[in-house]
C-alpha atoms as one frame of an Amber mdcrd trajectory, in Angstrom:
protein
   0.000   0.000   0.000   1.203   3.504  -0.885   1.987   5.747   1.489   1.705
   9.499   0.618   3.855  11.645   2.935   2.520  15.090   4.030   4.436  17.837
   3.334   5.646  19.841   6.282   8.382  22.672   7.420   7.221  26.577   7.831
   8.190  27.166   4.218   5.245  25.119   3.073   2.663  26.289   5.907   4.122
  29.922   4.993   3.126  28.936   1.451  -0.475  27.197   2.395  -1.366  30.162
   5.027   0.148  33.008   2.889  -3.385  34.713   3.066  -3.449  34.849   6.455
   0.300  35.235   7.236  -0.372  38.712   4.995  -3.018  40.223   7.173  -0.746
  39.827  10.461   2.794  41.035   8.538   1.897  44.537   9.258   2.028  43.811
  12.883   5.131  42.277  13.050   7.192  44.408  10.331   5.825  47.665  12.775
   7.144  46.108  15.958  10.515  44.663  14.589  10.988  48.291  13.352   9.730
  50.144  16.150   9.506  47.607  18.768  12.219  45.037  18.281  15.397  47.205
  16.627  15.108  50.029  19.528  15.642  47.591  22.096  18.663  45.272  20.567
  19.849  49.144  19.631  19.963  50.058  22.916  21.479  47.695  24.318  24.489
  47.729  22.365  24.770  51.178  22.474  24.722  50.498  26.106  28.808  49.501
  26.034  29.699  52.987  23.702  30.714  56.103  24.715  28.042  58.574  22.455
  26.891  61.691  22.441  24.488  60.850  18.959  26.756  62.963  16.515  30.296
  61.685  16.348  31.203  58.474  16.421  30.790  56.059  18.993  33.748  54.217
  21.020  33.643  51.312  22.755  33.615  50.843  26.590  32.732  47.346  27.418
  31.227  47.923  30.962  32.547  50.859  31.959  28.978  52.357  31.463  27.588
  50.069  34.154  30.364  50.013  36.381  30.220  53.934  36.477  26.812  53.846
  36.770  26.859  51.790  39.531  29.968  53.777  41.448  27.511  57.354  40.882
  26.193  57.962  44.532  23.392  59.615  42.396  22.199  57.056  40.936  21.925
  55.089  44.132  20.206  58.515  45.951  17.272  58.235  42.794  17.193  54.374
  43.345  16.475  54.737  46.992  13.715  57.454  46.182  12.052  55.743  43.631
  11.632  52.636  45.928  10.600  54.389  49.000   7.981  55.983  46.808   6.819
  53.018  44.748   6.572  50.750  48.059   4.580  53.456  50.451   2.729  54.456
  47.774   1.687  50.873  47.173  -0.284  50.583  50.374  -3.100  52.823  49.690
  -2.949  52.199  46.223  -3.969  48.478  46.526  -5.745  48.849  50.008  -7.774
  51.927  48.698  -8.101  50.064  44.864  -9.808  47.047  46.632 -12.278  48.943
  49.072 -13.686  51.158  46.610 -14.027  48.337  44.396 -15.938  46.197  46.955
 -17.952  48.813  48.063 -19.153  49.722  44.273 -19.837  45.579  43.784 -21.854
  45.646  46.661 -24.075  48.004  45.471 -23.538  49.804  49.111 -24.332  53.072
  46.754 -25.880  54.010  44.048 -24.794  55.618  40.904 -21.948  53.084  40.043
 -20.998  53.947  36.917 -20.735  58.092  38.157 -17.935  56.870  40.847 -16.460
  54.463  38.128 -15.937  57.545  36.188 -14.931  59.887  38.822 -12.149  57.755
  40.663 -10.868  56.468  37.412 -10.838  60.117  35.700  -6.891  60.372  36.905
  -5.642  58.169  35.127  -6.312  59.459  31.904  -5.788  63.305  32.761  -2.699
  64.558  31.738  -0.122  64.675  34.462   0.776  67.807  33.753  -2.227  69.011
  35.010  -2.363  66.626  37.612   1.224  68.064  38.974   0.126  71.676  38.707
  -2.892  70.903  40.855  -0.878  69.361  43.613   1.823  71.603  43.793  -1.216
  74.363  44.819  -2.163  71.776  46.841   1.342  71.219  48.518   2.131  75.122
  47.808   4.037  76.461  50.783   2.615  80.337  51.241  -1.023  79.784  49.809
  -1.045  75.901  49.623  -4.849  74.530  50.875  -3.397  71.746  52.489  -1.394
  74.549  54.834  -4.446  76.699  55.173  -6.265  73.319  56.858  -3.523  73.120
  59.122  -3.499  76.356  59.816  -6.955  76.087  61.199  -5.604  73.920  63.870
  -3.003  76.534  64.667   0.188  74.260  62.734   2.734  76.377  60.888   3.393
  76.118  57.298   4.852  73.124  56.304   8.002  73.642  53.719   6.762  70.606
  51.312   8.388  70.917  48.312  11.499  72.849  50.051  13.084  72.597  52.969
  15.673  70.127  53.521  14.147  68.091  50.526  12.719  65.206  52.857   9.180
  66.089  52.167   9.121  66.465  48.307   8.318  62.910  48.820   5.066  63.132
  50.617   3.728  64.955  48.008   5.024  62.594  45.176   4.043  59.372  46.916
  -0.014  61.311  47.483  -0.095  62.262  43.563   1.332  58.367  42.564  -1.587
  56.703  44.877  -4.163  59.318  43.738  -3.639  58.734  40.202  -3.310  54.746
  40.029  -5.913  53.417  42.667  -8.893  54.454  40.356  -6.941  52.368  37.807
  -6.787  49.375  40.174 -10.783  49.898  41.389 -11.701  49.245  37.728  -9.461
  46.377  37.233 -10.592  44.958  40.936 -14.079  45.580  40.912 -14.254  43.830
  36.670 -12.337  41.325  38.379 -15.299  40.967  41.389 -18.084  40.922  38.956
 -16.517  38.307  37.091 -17.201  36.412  40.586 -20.221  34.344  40.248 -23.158
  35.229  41.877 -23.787  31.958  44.154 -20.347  31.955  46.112 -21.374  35.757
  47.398 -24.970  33.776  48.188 -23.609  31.086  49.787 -21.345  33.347  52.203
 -24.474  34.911  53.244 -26.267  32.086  54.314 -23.476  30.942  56.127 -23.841
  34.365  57.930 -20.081  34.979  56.839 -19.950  39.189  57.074 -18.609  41.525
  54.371 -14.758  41.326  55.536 -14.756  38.274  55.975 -15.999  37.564  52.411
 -13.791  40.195  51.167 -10.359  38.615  52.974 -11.728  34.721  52.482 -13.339
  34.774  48.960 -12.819  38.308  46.865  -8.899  38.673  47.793  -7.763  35.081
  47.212 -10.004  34.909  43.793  -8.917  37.570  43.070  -4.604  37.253  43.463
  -3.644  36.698  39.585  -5.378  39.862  38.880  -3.629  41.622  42.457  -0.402
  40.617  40.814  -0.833  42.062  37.142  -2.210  45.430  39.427   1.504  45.246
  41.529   3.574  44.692  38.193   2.038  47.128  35.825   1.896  50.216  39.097
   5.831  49.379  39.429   6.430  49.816  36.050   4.782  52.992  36.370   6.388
  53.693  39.890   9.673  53.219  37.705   8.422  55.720  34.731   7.487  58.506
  37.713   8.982  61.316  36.139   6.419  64.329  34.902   4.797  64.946  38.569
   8.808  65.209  40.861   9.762  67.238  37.574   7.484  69.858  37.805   6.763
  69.593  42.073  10.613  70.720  41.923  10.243  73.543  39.700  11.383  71.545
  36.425  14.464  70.698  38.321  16.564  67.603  36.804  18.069  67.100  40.510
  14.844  66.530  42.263  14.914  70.011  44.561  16.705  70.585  47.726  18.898
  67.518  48.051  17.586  65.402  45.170  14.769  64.661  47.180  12.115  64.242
  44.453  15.016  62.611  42.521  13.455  59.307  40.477  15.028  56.649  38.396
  13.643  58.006  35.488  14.753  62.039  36.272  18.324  60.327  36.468  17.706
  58.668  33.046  16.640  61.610  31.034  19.229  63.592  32.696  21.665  61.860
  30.824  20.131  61.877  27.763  18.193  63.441  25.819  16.844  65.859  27.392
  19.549  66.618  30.444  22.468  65.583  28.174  23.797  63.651  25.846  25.321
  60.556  27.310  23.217  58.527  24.983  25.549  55.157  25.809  24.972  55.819
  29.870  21.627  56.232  29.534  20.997  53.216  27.518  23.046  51.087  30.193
  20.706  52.464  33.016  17.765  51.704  31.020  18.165  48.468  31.054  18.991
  48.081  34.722  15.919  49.677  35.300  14.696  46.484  33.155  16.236  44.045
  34.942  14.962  45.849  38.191  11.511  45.424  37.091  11.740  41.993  35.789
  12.994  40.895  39.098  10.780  42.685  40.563   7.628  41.106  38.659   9.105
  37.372  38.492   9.750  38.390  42.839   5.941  39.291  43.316   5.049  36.016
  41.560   7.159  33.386  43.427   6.101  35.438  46.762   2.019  34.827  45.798
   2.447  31.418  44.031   0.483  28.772  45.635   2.682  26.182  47.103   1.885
  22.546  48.068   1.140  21.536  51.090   3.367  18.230  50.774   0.251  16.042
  52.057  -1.462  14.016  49.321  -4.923  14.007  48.641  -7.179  11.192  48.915
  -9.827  11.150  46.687
């Protein structure tokens, strides 16, 4: 009996599926041109010396090891961190109450509050900065009139020794990312079904300890995307400490406000033009956040108990 052998390799599916393989080419030629290229670019431009004019000479990793040796760098690391991990607490804490309260129809007019706590996130942050340094102002700041009220002096925020420039940056962070989070959560809660939330009440279990014995551990893959995509942006924080300082590249009085990504830009393009020792702290910001994200994931992953199950 004949046997008839089927054709295979990815030059003949390429061939059978060339349809197909055409409508999804535009994707692909767009992000190896504007997507893939920048980032093997950069990272070889990482080990140069470059100012994005003349010509470029090698360092190896001299870029990295100076980066590393620039108490700077380690002063904008330290900020950006203290920041990203304060700021994290009423981010998710405030992200998941407002959620549950919305979900549990506790008021009306859902979709109003949907609107209202999530309008930060997509007004410019520009704006958003201007507001709070009024807010934060020292001589005619509202947050020092209410303390005046009370009798406190003015509080130097943004000035001073510099210490405080963080207060302000962590309350602008948390304000504009927990409406962000309240969406994702409470899409996340509706997607709960109906009967478990039934079941609870019947079993006269009461609204915390539904929301710390059913909602939260439901709801953990979706708690984890939430961390990793607010430290990516605690990492991108540059716009709001830029203009808090006065459009300051050194973060104010004693690089206070200093971030990762003010250090960055610093260098280049806008600050300077060490395009090769920007690229190389780039992409240790990278391999911050990648640690970070695979770190948050190992920490939450369900492990096993080591007893079998009997069935």
């Amino acid at each position: 009996m004949n046997t008839v052998k089927k054709k295979t390799g990815f030059l003949y599916t390429l061939k059978k599926n060339k349809v197909a393989y055409a409508y999804i080419a535009p994707f692909y030629i767009l992000f190896a041109i504007f997507g893939l290229f920048p980032i093997v670019a950069g990272f070889g431009i990482s080990f140069f010396r470059w100012d994005g004019i003349s010509a470029m000479h090698f360092m190896g990793l001299d870029n990295y090891i100076n980066l590393f040796k620039d108490t700077l760098f380690w002063k904008a690391m330290g900020n950006t961190l203290f920041i990203g991990i304060i700021a994290h607490i009423p981010i998710l804490l405030g992200g998941l109450a407002l959620a549950y309260i919305l979900n549990s129809k506790l008021v009306k007019g859902e979709n109003i509050f949907k609107t209202i706590y999530f309008m930060p996130m997509v007004t410019s942050s520009v704006a958003i900065s201007i507001i709070f340094q009024n807010l934060f102002g020292n001589n005619y700041g509202i947050i020092n009139w209410f303390l005046g009220l009370f009798g406190q002096v003015p509080i130097n925020w943004l000035g001073g020794d510099g210490s405080l420039i963080k207060v302000a940056v962590i309350a602008m962070f948390a304000w504009k990312w927990v409406g962000w989070n309240m969406v994702i959560y409470l899409a996340g809660m509706q997607g709960i079904n109906a009967d478990i939330y039934e079941a609870a009440k019947i079993d006269g279990a009461s609204n915390s300890r539904v929301m710390f014995s059913i909602v939260i551990p439901l709801l953990k893959p979706i708690i984890i995307f939430t961390i990793i995509q607010s430290s990516i942006g605690m990492f991108n924080l540059f716009t709001e400490p830029f203009i808090l300082t006065n459009s300051s590249w050194t973060g104010g009085v004693n690089n206070g406000g200093l971030t990762l990504m003010m250090y960055l830009l610093n260098k280049a393009p806008q600050g300077g033009n060490s395009y090769g020792y920007a690229s190389a702290c780039a992409y240790v910001i990278t391999i911050i956040i990648v640690i970070i994200s695979v770190g948050v994931n190992q920490l939450t992953e369900d492990k096993p108990n080591g007893r079998r199950k009997h069935l």
